[in-house]
Structure formats: C-alpha cells, structure tokens
gemmi code that builds the backbone of each chain (N, CA, C; Angstrom):
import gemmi

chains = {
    "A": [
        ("UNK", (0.849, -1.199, 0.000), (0.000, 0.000, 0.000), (0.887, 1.253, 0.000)),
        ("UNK", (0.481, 2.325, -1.266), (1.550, 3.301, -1.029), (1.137, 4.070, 0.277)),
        ("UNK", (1.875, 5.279, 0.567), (2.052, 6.179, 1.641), (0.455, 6.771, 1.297)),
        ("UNK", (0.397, 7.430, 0.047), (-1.032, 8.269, -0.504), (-2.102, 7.718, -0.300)),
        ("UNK", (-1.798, 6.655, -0.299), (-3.337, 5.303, -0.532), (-3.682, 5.627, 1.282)),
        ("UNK", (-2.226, 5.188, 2.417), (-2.775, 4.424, 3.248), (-3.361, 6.303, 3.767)),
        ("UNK", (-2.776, 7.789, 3.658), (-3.350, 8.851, 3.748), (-4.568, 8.838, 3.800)),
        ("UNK", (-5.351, 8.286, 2.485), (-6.783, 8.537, 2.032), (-7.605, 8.228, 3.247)),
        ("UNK", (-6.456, 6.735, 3.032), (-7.916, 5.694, 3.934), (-8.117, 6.346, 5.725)),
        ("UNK", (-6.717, 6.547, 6.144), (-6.389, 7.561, 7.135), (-7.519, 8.737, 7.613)),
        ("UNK", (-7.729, 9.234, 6.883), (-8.734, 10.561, 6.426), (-9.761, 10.204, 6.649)),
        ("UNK", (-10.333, 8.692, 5.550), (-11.778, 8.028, 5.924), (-12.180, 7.674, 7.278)),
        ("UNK", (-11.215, 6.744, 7.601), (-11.024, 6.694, 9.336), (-11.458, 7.554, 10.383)),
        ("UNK", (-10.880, 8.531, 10.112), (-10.819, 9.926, 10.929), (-12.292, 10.439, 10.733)),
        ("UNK", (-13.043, 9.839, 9.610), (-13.585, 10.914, 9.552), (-14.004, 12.341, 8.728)),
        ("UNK", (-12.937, 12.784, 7.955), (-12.378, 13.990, 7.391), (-13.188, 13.876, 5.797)),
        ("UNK", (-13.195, 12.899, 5.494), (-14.157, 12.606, 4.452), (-14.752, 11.616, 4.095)),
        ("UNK", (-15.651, 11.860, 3.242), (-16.635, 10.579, 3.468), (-15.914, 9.380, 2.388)),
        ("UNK", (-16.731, 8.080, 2.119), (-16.374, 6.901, 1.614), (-16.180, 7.502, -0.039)),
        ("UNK", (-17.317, 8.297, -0.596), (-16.887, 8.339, -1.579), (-15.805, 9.380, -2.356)),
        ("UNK", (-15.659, 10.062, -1.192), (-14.431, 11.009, -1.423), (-13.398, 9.989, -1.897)),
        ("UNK", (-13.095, 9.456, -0.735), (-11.763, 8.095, -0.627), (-11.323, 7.797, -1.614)),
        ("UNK", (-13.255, 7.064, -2.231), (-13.014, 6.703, -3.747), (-12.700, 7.277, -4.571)),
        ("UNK", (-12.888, 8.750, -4.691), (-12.650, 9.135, -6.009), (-11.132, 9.418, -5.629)),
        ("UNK", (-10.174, 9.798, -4.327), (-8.823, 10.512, -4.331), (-7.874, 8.953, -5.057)),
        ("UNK", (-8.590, 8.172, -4.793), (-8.246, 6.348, -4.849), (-8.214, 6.431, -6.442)),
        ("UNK", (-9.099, 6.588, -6.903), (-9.465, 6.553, -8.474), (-8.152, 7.290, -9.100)),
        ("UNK", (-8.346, 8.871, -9.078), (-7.167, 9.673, -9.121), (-5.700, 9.299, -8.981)),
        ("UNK", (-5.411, 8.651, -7.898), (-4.080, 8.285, -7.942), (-4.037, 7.596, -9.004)),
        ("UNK", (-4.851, 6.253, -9.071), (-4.547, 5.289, -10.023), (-4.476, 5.825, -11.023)),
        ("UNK", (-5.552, 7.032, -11.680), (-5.087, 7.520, -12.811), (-3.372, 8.088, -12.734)),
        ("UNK", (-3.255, 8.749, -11.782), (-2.472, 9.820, -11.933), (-0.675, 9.058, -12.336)),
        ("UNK", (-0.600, 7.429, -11.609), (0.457, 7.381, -11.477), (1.109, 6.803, -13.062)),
        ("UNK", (0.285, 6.800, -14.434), (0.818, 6.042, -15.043), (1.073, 7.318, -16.252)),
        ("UNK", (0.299, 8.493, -15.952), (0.648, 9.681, -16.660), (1.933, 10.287, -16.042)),
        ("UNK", (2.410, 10.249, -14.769), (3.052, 10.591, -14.356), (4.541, 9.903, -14.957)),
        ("UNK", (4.295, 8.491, -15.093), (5.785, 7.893, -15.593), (5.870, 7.957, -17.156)),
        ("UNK", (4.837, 8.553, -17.789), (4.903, 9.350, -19.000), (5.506, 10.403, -19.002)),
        ("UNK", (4.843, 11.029, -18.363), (5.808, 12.432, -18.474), (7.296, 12.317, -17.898)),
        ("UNK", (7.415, 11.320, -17.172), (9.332, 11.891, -16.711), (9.762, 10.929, -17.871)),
        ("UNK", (9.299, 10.155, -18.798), (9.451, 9.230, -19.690), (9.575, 9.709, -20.697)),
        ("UNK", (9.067, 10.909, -21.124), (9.471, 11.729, -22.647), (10.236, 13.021, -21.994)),
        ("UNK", (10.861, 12.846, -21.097), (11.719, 14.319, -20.760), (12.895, 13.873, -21.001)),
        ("UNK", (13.722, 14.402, -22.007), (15.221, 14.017, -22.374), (16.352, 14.062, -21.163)),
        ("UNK", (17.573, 13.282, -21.149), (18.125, 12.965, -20.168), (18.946, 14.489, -19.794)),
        ("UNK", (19.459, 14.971, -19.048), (20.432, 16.035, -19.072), (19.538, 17.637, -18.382)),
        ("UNK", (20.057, 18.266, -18.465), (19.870, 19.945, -17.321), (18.209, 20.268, -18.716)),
        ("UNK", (17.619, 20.673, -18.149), (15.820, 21.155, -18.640), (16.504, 22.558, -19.151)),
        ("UNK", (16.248, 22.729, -20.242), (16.187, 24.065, -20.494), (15.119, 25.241, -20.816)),
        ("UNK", (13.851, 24.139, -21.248), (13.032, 24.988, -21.612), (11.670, 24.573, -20.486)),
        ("UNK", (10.738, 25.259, -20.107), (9.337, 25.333, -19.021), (8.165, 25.224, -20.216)),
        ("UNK", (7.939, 23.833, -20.103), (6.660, 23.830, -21.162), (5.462, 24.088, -20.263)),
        ("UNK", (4.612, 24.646, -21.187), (3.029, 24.723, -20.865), (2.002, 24.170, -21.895)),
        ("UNK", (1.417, 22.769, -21.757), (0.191, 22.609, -22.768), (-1.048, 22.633, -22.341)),
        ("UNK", (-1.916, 23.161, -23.189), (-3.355, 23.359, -22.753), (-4.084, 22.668, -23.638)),
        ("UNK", (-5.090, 21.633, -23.423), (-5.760, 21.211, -24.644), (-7.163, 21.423, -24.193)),
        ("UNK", (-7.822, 21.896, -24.940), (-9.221, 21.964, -24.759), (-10.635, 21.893, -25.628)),
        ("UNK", (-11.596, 21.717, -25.250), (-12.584, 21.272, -26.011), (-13.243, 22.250, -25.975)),
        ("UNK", (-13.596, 23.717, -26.224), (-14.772, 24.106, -25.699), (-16.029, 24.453, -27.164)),
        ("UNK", (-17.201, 24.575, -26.737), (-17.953, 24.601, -27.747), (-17.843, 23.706, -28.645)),
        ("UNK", (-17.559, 22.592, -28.457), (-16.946, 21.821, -29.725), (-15.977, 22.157, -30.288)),
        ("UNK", (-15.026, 22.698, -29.741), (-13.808, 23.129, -31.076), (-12.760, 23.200, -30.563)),
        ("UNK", (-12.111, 22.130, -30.841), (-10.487, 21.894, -30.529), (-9.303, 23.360, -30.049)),
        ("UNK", (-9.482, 23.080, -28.818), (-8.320, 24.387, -28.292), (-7.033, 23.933, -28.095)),
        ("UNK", (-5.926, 24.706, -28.625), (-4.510, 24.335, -27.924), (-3.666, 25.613, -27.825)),
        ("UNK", (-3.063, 25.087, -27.033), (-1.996, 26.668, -26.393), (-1.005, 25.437, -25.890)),
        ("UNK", (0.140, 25.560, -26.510), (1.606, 25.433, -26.469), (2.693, 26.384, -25.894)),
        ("UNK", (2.793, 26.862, -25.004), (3.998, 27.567, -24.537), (5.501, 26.913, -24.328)),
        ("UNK", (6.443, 27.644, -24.717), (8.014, 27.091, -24.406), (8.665, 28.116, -23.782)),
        ("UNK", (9.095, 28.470, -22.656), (9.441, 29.560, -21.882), (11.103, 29.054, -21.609)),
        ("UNK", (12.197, 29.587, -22.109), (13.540, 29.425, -21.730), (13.515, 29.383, -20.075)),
        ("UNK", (14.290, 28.526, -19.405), (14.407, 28.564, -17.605), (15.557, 29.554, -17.379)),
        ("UNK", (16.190, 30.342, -18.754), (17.047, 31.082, -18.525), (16.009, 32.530, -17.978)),
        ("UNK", (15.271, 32.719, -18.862), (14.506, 33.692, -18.846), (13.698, 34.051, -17.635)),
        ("UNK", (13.170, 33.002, -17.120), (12.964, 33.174, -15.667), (13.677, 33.469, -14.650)),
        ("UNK", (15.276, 32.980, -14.912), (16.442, 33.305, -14.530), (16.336, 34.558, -14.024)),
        ("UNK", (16.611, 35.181, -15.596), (16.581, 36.568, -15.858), (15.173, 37.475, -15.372)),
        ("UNK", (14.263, 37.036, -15.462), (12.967, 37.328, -14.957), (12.660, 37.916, -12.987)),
        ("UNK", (14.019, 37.020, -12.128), (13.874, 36.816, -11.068), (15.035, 37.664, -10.706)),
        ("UNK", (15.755, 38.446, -11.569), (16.878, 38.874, -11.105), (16.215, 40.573, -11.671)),
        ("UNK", (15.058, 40.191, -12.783), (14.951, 41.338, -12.802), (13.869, 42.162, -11.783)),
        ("UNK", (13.110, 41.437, -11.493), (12.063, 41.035, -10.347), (12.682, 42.207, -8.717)),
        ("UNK", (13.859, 41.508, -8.623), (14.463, 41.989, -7.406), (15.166, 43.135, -7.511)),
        ("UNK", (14.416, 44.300, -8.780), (15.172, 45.419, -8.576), (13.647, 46.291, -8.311)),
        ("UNK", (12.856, 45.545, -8.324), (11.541, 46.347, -7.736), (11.599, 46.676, -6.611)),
        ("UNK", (11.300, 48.324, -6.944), (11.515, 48.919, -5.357), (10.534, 48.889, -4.374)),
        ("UNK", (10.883, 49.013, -3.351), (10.167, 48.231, -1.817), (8.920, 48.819, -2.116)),
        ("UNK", (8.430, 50.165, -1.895), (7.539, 50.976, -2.010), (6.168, 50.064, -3.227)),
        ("UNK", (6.423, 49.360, -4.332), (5.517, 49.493, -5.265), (5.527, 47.573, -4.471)),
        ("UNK", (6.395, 46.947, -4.091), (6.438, 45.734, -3.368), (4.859, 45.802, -2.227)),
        ("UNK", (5.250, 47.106, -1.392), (3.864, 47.410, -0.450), (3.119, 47.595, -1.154)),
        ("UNK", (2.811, 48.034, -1.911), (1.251, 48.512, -2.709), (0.934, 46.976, -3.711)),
        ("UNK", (2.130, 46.596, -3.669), (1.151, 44.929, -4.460), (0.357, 44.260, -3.686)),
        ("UNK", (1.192, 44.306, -2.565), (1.178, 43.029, -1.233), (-0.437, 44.045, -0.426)),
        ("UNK", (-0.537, 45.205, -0.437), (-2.069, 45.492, -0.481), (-2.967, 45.227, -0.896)),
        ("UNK", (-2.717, 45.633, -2.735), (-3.884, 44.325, -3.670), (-4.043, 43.050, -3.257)),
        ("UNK", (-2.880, 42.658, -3.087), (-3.230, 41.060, -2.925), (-3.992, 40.707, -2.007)),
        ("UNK", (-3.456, 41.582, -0.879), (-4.597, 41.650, 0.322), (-6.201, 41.808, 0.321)),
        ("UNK", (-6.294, 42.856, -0.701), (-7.530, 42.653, -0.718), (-8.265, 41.968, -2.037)),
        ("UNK", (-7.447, 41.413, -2.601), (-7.998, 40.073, -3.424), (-8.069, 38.879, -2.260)),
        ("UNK", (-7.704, 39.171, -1.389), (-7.998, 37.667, -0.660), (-6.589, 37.051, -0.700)),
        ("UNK", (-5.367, 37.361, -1.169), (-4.202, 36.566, -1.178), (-3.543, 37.383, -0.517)),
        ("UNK", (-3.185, 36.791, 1.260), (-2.745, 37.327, 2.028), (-0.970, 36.851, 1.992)),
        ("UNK", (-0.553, 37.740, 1.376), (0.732, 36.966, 0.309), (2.033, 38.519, 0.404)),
        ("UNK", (3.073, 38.404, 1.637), (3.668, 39.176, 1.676), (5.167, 39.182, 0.663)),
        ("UNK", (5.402, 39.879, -0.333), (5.964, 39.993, -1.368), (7.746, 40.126, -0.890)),
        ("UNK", (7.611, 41.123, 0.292), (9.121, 41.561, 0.798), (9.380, 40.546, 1.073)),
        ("UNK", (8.823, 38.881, 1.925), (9.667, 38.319, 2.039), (10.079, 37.734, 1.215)),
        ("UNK", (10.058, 38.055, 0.247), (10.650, 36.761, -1.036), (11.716, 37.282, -1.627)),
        ("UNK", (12.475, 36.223, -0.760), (14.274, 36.921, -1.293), (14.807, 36.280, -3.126)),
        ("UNK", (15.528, 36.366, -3.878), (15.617, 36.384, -4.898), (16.373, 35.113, -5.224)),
        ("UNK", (17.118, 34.810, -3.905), (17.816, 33.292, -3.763), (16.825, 32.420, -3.891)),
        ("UNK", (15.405, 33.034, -2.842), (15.154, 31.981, -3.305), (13.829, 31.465, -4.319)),
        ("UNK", (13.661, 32.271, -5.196), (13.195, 32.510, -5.922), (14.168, 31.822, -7.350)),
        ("UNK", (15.497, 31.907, -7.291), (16.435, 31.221, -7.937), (16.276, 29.954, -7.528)),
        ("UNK", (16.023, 29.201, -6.620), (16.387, 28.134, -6.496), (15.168, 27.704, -6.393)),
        ("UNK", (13.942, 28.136, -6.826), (12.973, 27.562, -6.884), (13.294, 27.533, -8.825)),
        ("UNK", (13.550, 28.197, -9.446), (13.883, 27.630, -10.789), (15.184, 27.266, -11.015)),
        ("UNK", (15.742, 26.394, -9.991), (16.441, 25.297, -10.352), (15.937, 24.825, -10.168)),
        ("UNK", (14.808, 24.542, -9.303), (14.513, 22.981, -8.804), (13.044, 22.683, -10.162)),
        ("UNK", (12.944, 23.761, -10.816), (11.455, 23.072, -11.866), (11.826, 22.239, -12.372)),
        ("UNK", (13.080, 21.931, -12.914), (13.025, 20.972, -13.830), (12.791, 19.340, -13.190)),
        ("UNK", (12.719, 19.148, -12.109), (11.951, 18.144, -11.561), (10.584, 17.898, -11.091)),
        ("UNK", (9.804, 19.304, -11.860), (8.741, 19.451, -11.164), (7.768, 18.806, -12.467)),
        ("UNK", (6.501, 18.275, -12.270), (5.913, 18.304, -13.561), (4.212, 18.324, -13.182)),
        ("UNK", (3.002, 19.119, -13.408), (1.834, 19.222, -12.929), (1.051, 19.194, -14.187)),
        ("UNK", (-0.214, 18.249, -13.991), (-1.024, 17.392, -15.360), (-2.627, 18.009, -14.459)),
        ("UNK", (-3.295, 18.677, -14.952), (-3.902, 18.336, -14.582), (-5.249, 17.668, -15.719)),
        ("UNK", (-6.006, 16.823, -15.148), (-7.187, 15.757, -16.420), (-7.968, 16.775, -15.907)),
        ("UNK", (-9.132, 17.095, -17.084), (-10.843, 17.461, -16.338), (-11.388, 17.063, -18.262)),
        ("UNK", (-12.634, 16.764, -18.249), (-13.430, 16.460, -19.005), (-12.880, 17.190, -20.435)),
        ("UNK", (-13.093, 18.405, -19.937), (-12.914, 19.465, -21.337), (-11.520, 19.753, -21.169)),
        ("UNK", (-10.933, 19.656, -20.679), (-9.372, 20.657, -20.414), (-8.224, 19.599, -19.914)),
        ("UNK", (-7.154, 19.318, -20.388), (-5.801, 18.834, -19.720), (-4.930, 20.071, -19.858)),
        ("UNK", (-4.251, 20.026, -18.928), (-3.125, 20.892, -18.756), (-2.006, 20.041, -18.704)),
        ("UNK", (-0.893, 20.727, -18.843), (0.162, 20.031, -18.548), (1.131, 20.961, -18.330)),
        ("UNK", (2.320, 21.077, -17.319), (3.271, 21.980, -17.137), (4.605, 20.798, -16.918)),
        ("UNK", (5.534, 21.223, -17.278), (6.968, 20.127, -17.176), (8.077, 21.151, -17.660)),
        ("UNK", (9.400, 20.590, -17.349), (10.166, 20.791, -18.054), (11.127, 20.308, -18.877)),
        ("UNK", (11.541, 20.803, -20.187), (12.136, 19.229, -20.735), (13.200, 20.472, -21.600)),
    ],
    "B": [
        ("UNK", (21.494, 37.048, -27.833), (20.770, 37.773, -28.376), (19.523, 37.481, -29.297)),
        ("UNK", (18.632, 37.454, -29.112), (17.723, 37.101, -30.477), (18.067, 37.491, -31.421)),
        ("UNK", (17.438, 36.907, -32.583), (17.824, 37.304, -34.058), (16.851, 37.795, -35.055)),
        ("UNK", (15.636, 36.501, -34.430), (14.361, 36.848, -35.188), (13.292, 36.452, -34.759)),
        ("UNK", (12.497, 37.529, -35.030), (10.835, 37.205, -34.069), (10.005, 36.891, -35.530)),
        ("UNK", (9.345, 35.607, -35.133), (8.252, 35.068, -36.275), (7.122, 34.829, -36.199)),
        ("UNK", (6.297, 36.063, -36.836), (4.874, 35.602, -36.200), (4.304, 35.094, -37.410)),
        ("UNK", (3.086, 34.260, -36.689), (2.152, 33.474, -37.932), (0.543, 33.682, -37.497)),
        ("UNK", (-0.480, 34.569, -38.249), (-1.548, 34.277, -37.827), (-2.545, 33.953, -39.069)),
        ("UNK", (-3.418, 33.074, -38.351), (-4.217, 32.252, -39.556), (-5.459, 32.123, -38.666)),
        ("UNK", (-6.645, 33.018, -39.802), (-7.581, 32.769, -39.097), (-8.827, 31.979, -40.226)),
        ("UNK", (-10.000, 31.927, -39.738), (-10.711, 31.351, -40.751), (-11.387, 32.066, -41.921)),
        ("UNK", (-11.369, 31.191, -42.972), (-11.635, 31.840, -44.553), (-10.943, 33.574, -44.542)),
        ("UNK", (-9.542, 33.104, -43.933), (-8.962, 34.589, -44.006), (-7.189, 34.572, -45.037)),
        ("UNK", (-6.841, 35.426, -45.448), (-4.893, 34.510, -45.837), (-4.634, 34.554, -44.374)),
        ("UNK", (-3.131, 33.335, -44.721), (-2.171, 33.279, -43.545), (-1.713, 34.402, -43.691)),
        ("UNK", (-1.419, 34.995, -42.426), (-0.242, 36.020, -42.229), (1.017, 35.348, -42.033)),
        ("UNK", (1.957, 36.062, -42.363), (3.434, 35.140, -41.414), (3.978, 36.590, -41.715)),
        ("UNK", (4.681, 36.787, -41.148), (6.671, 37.677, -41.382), (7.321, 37.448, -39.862)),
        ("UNK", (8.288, 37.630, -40.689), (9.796, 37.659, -40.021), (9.972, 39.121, -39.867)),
        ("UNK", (10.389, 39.229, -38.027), (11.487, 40.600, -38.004), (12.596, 40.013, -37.353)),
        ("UNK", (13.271, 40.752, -38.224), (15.279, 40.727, -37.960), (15.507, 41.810, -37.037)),
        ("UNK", (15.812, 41.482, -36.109), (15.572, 42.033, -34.858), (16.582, 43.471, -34.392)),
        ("UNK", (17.855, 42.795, -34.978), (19.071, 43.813, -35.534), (18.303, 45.475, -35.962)),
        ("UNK", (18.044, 44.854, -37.367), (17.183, 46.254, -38.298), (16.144, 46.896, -37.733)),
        ("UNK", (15.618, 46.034, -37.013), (14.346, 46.736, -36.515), (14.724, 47.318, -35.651)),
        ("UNK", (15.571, 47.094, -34.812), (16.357, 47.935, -33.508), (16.969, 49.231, -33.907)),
        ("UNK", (17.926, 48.872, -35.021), (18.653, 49.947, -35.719), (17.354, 51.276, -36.248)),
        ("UNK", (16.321, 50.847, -36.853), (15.371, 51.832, -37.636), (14.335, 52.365, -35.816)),
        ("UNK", (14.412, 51.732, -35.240), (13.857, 52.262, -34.009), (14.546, 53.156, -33.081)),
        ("UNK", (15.992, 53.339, -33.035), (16.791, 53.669, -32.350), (16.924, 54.966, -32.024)),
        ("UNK", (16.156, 55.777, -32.215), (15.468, 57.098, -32.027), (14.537, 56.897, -30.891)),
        ("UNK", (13.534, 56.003, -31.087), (12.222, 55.804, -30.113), (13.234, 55.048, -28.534)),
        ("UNK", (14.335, 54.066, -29.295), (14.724, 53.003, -27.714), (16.042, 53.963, -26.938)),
        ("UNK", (16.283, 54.850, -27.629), (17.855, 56.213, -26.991), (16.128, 57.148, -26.411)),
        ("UNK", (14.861, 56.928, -26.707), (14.255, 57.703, -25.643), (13.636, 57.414, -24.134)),
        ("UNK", (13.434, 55.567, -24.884), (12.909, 54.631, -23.716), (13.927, 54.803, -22.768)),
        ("UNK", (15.518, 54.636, -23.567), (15.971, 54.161, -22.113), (16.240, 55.529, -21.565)),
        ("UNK", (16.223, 56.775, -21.611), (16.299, 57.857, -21.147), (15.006, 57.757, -20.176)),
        ("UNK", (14.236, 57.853, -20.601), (12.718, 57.989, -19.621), (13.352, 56.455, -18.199)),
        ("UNK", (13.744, 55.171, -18.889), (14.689, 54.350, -18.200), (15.155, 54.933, -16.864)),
        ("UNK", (16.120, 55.809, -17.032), (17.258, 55.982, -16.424), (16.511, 57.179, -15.317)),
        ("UNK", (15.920, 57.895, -15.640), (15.209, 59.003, -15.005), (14.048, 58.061, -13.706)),
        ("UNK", (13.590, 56.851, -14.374), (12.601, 55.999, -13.648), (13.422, 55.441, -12.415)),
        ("UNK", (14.556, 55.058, -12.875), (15.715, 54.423, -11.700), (16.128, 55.609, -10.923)),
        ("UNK", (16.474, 56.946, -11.089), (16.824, 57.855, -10.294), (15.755, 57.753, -9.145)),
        ("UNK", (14.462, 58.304, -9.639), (13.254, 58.780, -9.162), (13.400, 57.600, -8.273)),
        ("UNK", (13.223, 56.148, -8.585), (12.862, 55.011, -7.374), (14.500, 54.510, -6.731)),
        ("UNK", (15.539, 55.197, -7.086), (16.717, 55.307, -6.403), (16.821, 53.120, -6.466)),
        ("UNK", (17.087, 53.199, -7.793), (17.786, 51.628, -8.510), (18.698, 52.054, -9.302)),
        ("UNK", (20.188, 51.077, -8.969), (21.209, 51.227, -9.594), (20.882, 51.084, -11.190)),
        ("UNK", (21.747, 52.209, -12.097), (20.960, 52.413, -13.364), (21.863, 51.482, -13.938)),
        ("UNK", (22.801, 51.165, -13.559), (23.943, 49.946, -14.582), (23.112, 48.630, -13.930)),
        ("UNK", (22.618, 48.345, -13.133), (22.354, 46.801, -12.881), (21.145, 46.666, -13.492)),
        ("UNK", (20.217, 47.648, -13.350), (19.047, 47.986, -14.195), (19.433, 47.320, -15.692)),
        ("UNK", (20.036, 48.195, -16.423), (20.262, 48.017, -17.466), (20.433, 46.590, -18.288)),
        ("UNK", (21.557, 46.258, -17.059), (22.913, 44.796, -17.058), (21.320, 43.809, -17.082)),
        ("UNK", (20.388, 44.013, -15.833), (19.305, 43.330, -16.003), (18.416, 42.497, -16.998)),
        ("UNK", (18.233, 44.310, -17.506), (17.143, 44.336, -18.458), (17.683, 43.407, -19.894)),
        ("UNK", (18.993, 43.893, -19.578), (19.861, 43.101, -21.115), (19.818, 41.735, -21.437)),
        ("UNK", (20.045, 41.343, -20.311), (20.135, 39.837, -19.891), (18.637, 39.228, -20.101)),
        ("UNK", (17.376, 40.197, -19.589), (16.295, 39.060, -19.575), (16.078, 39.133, -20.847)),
        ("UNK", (16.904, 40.609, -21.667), (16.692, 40.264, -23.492), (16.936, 39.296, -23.890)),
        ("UNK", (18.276, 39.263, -23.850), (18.816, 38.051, -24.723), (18.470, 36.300, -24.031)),
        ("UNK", (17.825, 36.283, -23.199), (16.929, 34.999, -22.679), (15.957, 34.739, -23.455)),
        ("UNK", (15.422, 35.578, -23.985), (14.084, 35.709, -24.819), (14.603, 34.674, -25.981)),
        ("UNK", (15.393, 34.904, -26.750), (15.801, 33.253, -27.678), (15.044, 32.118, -27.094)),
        ("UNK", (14.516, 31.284, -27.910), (14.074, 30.318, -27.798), (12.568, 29.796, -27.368)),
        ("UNK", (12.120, 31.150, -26.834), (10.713, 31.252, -26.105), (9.993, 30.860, -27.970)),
        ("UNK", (8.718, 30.190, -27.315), (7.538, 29.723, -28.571), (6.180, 30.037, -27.912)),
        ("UNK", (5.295, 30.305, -28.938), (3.726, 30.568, -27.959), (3.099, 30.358, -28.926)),
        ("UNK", (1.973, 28.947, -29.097), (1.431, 28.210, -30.460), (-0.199, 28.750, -29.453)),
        ("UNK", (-0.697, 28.955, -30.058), (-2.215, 28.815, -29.710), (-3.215, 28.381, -30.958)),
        ("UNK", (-3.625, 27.701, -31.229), (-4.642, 26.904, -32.008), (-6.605, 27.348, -31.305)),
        ("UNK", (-7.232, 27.972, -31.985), (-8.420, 27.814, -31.164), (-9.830, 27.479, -32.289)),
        ("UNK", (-9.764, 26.131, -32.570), (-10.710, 25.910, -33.532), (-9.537, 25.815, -34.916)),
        ("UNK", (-10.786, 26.639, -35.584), (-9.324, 27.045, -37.245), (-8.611, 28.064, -37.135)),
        ("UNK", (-8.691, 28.649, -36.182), (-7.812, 30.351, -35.664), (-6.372, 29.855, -35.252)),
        ("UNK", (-5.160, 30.359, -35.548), (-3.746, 29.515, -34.990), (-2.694, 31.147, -34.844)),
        ("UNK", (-2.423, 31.261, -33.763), (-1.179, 32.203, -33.650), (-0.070, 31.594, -33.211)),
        ("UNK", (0.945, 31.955, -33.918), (2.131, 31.556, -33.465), (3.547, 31.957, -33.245)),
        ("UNK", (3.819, 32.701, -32.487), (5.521, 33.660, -32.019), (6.590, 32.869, -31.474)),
        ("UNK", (7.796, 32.769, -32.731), (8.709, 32.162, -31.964), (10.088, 33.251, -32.050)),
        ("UNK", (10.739, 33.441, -31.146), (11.632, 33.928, -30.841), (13.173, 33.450, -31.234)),
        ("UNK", (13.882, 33.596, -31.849), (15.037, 33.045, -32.067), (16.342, 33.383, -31.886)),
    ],
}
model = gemmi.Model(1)
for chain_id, residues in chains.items():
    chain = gemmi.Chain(chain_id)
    for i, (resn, *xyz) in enumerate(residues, 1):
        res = gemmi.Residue()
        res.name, res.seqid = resn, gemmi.SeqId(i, " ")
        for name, pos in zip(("N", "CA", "C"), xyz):
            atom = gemmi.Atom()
            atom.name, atom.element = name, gemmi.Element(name[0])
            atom.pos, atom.b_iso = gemmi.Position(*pos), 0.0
            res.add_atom(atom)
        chain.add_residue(res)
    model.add_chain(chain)
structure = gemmi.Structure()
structure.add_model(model)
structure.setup_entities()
C-alpha cells in the first residue's frame, strides 16, 4: 500500500471525508500514477532548459490548444529582474493582494530563493485531467 | 541575443499572415524611439533610487533569454504563433 493510498484511507477513518471522497482521491491516484511515468518518460536525459506549458481543450466543440516554451534562462533573468523592484511598489502589491484575498507578503521573497525555486522546476511536472481541459506543465 | 521574431496568424476563410522581423534592423530603424525609452529608463531608476547599470545589465540579460521562447495557440481554425530566435 503506497504512503497516498494508506493517507486517504487515514482521512476516511478519521472521519475527514466521506467513503466516496476516498473513492474518487483512490481513483485519481490510479489515474495519476501512469501519466506521471509518462511524463518523466518523454523528458530528455540532461539539465531542462526549456518550461513547457500545454493546454488542450474542447470548448464549444472546437479543438483548443496553447503550447507555450518559456527558456528557464529567462525566468532566470525574470527573477533577477524582479528583485530590482523597489520596496515601495512591493507594499502597494502586497495590499492588492490583500484585498484580493491573497494574504501573500511579497518583501519576504528573497531572490535566492526565488532562484532556487527555478532550479529545482526541472523536476517538477503538474497534469492536470478534467473532461474538457488537460493541462500540462513540465520541463524538458 | 535574439535574431528573429516570427509571427504566424491564420484565421478562418482569411490569408495566412506570417513575417519575419530581424531584430538587428528593426532595432537599428527604431533607435530614435529606444535612446528615448531608455532615457525615460534611467530618469525611472533615479526617481525610485535603482542602480541604473544593474538595471540596465538586467534588463539586457532578460533580453537576450528571450531566444528560444515559442507561444502556439490553435483555437478551432484560428492559430497564432511567435517564436523567438
């Protein structure tokens, strides 16, 4: 039994959700784990250079796609350029956000580590399935 | 540095669009409008008191990152497409 599985059932136990929740987080994994060894399965061996984004979608009947390829240099560069924003317009974001509901303080986010969160994407990879829409984010 | 930006748009019962800009020339024939950007630039960094060389060194750098970026969107028979080179 994996760790996720014996979680679910954990949860059911407890309480925290009902039987058919279980089932469907149960269902999900099973989907999830064989897309998952797809995707690290078409990512070429060696350092990620590029941050893909695919979108496929159905809507109205009519085939949607959005392909993005974003250099991880560029984010690089993106995060270095990021950290020359001065404090002052930093407070007035971290206000909006506030009152969007994203209680999300901006000053603390130092630029290290903001760097080392794009080193670490290229091990990251997020799919998500829904009826009309797959997403997919990776890096390859 | 990039070299060349390629856009493609195709929409329905319409022609394809496509061209190429050479990024060089287009810089060179603009270079009136970007000796004003980066002036208004440099005045923006005084005013919010940011070093105007790291600024710059910055801004340069997230340029020439831009190589390689792609953005395909397909929606139905409608298709745009910018690739950066």
């Amino acid at each position: 039994m994996t760790e996720q599985r014996r979680d679910i059932l954990d949860m059911l136990a407890e309480g925290k959700i009902t039987a058919e929740e279980a089932d469907q987080l149960i269902a999900a994994l099973d989907r999830g784990r064989p897309s998952v060894a797809t995707a690290s399965d078409l990512r070429p061996a060696g350092k990620p250079k590029y941050l893909r984004v695919e979108v496929d979608t159905t809507e109205g009947g009519e085939p949607g796609r959005v392909n993005v390829r974003v250099p991880l240099q560029l984010l690089r560069a993106g995060v270095r350029l990021a950290a020359l924003i001065p404090p002052q317009a930093l407070v007035k974001a971290n206000e909006e956000l506030g009152k969007n509901g994203i209680p999300f303080d901006l000053t603390q986010l130092k630029p290290e580590q903001l760097e080392e969160l794009v080193e670490h994407l290229g091990d990251m990879t997020v799919e998500v399935d829904q009826p009309d829409a797959k997403v997919r984010v990776f890096c390859d | 540095m990039p070299q060349l930006v390629t856009v493609r748009v195709q929409r329905p019962s319409r022609r394809l669009i496509r061209f190429w800009l050479p990024v060089l020339p287009v810089a060179l024939v603009f270079s009136p409008l970007l000796m004003l950007a980066a002036l208004v630039a440099v005045v923006a960094c005084v005013v919010y008191r940011i070093s105007v060389l790291q600024a710059f060194v910055t801004g340069w750098r997230f340029f020439c990152a831009l190589s390689g970026t792609r953005v395909d969107v397909h929606e139905g028979r409608s298709a745009v497409l910018v690739t950066i080179r």
